[in-house]
C-alpha positions in Angstrom: 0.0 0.0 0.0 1.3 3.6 -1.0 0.8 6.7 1.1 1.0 10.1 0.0 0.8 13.3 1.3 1.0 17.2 -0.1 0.2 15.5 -3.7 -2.2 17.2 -6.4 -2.1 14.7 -9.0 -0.9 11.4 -9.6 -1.3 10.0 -13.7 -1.1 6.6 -14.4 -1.0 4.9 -17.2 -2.0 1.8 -17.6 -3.6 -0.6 -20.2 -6.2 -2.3 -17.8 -6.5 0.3 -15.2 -10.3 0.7 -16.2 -11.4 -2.4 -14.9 -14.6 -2.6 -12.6 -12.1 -3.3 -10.1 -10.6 -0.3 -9.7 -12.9 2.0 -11.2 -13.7 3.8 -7.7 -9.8 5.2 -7.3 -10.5 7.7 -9.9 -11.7 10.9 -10.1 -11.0 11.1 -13.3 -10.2 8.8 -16.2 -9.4 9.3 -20.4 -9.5 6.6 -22.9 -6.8 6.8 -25.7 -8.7 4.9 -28.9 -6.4 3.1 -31.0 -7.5 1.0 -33.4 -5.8 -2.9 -33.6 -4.6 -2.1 -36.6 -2.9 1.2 -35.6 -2.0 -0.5 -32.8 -0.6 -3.5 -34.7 1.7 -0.9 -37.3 3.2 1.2 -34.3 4.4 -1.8 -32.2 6.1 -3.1 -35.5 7.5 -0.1 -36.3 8.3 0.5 -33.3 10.3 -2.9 -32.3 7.6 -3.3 -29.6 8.9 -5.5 -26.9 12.2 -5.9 -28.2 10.5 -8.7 -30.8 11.1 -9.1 -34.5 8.2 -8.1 -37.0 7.1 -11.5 -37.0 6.8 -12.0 -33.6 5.4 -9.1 -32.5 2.6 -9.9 -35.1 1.9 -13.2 -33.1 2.4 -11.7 -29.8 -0.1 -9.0 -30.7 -2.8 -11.4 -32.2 -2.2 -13.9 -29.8 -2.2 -12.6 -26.6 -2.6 -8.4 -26.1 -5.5 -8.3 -28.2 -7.8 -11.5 -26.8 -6.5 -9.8 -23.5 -7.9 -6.5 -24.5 -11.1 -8.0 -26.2 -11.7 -9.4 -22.8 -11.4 -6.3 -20.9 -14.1 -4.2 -23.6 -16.3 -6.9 -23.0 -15.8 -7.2 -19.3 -15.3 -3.4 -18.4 -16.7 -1.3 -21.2 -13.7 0.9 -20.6 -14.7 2.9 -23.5 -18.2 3.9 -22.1 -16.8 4.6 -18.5 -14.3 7.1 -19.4 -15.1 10.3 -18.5 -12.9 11.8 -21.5 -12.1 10.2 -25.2 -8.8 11.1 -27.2 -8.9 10.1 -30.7 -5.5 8.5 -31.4 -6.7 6.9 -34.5 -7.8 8.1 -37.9 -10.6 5.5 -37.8 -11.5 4.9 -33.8 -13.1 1.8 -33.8 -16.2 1.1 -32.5 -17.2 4.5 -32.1 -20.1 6.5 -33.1 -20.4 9.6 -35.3 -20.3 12.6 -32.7 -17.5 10.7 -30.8 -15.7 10.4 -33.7 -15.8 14.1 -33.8 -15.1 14.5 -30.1 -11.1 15.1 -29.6 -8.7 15.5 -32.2 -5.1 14.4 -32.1 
């Protein structure tokens, strides 16, 4: 357990932090919306996790995005957010006016 004191504002960052579970330590949350695909191109251009093309392709399809699927269909993470930053040309599964919402 962490104890603070004489703090303002603590970010995290996190990629499951809007989970049910831990929905009630926030006061306020943002949702970055990244496609899989645009998600999939930066982590290979990137040399995400220090794995080859190849493998980041399987690691990606394999394991962070069932993971991820999970969590939207668990947590609506989307829905809960109290903000929405388009980081994606195409957000998926979005509607019109949030499409509109936030530019990058």
């Amino acid at each position: 357990m962490f104890e603070f004191r004489d703090v303002d504002i603590i970010l995290l960052e996190g990629i499951f932090l809007l989970k049910r579970d831990y929905r009630e330590h926030f006061e306020l949350t943002l949702w970055v919306d990244c496609s899989f695909e645009s998600a999939m191109k930066r982590a290979v251009q990137h040399a995400q996790e220090g794995l080859s093309p190849d493998e980041t392709r399987r690691a990606y399809e394999t394991i962070f995005f069932p993971a991820q699927q999970l969590h939207f269909e668990r947590d609506n993470p989307r829905a809960v957010a109290d903000l929405i930053i388009n980081n994606d040309p195409e957000p998926a599964n979005c509607t019109e006016r949030e499409r509109r919402s936030i530019k990058p």
